[in-house]
N, C-alpha and C positions, 0 to 999 in steps of 0.2 A: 612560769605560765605566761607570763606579760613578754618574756623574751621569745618564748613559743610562736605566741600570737603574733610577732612582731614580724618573724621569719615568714609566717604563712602570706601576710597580706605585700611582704614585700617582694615573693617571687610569684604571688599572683598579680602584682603589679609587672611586674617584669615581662611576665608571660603574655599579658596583654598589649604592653609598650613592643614588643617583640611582635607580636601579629600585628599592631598600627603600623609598624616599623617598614615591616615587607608589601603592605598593603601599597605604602605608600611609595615604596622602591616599583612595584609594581604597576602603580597608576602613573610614574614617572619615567618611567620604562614606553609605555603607550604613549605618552604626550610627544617624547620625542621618536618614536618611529612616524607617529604622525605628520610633524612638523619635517620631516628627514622624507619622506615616503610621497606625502604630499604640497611639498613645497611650502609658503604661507597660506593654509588651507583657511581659507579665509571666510570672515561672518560675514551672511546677507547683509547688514544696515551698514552702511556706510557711515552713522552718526558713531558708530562703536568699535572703530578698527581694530583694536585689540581684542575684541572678542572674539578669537576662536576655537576652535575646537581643541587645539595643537595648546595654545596658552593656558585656557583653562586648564585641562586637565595635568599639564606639567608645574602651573601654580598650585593648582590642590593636590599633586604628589608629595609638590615639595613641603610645602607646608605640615603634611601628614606625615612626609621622614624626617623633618625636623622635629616635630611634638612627642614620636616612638620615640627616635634616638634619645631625647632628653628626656624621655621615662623611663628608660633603662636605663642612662647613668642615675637619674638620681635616686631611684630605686635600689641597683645593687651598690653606690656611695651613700645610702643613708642621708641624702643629701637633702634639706628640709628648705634651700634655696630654691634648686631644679623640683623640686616638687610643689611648690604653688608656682613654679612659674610654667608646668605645666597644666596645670590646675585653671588659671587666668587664661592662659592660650586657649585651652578648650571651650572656656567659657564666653571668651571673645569670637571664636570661629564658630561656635552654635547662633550665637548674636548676627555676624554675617552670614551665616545659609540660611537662617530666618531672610534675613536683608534682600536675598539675591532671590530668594523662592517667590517671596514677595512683587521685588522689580519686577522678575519673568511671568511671574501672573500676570502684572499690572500692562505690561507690555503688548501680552498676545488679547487682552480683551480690545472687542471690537471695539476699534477706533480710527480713525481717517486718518493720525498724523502718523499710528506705525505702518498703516498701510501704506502709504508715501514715503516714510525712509525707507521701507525696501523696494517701493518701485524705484526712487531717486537709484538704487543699488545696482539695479539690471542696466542703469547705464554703463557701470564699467564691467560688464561683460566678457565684451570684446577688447579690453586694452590690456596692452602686453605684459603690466605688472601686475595683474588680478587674474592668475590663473588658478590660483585659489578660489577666487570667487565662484569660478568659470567650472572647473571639477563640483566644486560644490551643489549648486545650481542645478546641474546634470543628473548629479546624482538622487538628489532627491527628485527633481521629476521621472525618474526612471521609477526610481523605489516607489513612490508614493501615487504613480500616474497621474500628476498633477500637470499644470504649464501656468507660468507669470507668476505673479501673486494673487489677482483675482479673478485673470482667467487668460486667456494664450496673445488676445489683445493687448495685454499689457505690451511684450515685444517690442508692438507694434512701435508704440511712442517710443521706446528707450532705445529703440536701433534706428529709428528713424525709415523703417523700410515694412513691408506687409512680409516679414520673415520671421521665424520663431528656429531656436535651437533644436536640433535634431532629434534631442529625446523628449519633444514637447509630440510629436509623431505617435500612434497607437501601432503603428506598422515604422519599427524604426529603421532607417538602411541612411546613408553617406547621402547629404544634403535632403533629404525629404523635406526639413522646415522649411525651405524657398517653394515650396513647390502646393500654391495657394490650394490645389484640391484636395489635398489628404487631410485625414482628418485628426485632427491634437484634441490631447486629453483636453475635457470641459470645465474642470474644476480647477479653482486657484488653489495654489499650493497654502498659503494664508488661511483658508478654511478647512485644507488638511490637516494643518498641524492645530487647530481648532479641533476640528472633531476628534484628533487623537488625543491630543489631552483631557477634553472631557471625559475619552471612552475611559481612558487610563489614569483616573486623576487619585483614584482607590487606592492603585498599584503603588500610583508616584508617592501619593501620604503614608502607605505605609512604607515603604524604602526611607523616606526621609523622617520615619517615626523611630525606624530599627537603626541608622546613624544618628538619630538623636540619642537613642536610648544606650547606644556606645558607647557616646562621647563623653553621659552624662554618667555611665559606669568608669569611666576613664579618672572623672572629677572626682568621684566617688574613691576609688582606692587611693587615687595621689592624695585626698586632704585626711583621710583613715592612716594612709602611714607617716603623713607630716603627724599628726596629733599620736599616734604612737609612739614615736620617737623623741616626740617632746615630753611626752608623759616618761619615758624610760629613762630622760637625762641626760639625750644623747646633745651633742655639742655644735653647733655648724662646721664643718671644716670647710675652709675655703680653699677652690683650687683657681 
């Protein structure tokens, strides 16, 4: 019976170290077409140059194939080593997404100094190693019909000239932002991504409630089959 049980939770361990596995082949798979696709696709704030898009997501891949793959060797090796030390890992990675959800909150509430390091940001714009920036930037004003940070003036200061980027334009065509009469979107991009978090902030708690409640099923079979195994007699083997 005790060896029965032992088999179930160890390939339902498995089973789920195997979908963390691919999850995270898969989120690692993305980070580098990013980084490949869009150059160093690079974060607004200039205080955080390694925040981007490309690293993120290729850090949280790897991270996520590193913790699967060491849930399935030490699920199918019986291994009661690999299995609190993924246990620990998950427990230390739910402690940092806490950490980072945190930061990121603390970040976009309204305050003058984050507004300031992404205006300091739209300085480098136009310089030839921040084309990351420059895509980026674009993009979201496109996506979001936004212009500046808190509003198409911003530009103004950070180019030193009465010009705004093309897609800051409500009518966009090949140089429209030099061309003082047309008219750019009115809303900072700063207060976009404000309002969308608020809209969305339901959505975001419950996604980061269903990877909590994952991670904490993840913790859950790894210390269930350590403490099965050791109930059974089984022996560390080291490799």
């Amino acid at each position: 019976m005790a060896r029965g049980c032992l088999c179930c939770v160890k390939y339902m361990m498995f089973l789920f170290n195997l979908l963390f596995w691919l999850s995270g082949c898969g989120l690692l798979g993305v980070g580098i077409w990013l980084s490949v696709s869009q150059g160093s696709f690079a974060t607004f704030s200039p205080s955080f140059p390694s925040l981007s898009a490309a690293n993120l997501v290729i850090t949280l891949g790897s991270v996520v194939m590193v913790t699967g793959f060491l849930g399935c060797l030490g699920a199918i090796k019986e291994n009661k080593c690999l299995l609190l030390s993924v246990s620990r890992h998950l427990n230390s990675h739910n402690a940092h997404c806490i950490r980072n959800v945190l930061l990121i909150q603390g970040y976009f509430k309204p305050g003058e100094n984050a507004k300031q390091d992404l205006k300091d940001g739209l300085r480098l714009y136009n310089t030839d190693n921040n084309i990351g920036l420059r895509n980026a930037w674009n993009i979201i004003q496109a996506e979001w019909q936004c212009c500046g940070v808190t509003g198409h003036t911003d530009w103004h200061d950070a180019l030193q000239e009465k010009t705004v980027p093309d897609r800051c334009c409500q009518e966009h065509y090949r140089e429209c932002g030099r061309n003082v009469t047309n008219v750019f979107w009115s809303q900072g991009c700063y207060e976009k991504v404000e309002e969308w978090l608020n809209d969305n902030k339901h959505l975001l708690g419950t996604i980061a409630m269903c990877v909590l409640v994952l991670q904490l099923l993840g913790m859950a079979f790894s210390m269930t089959l350590y403490q099965q195994i050791h109930r059974a007699g089984k022996k560390y083997d080291a490799y």
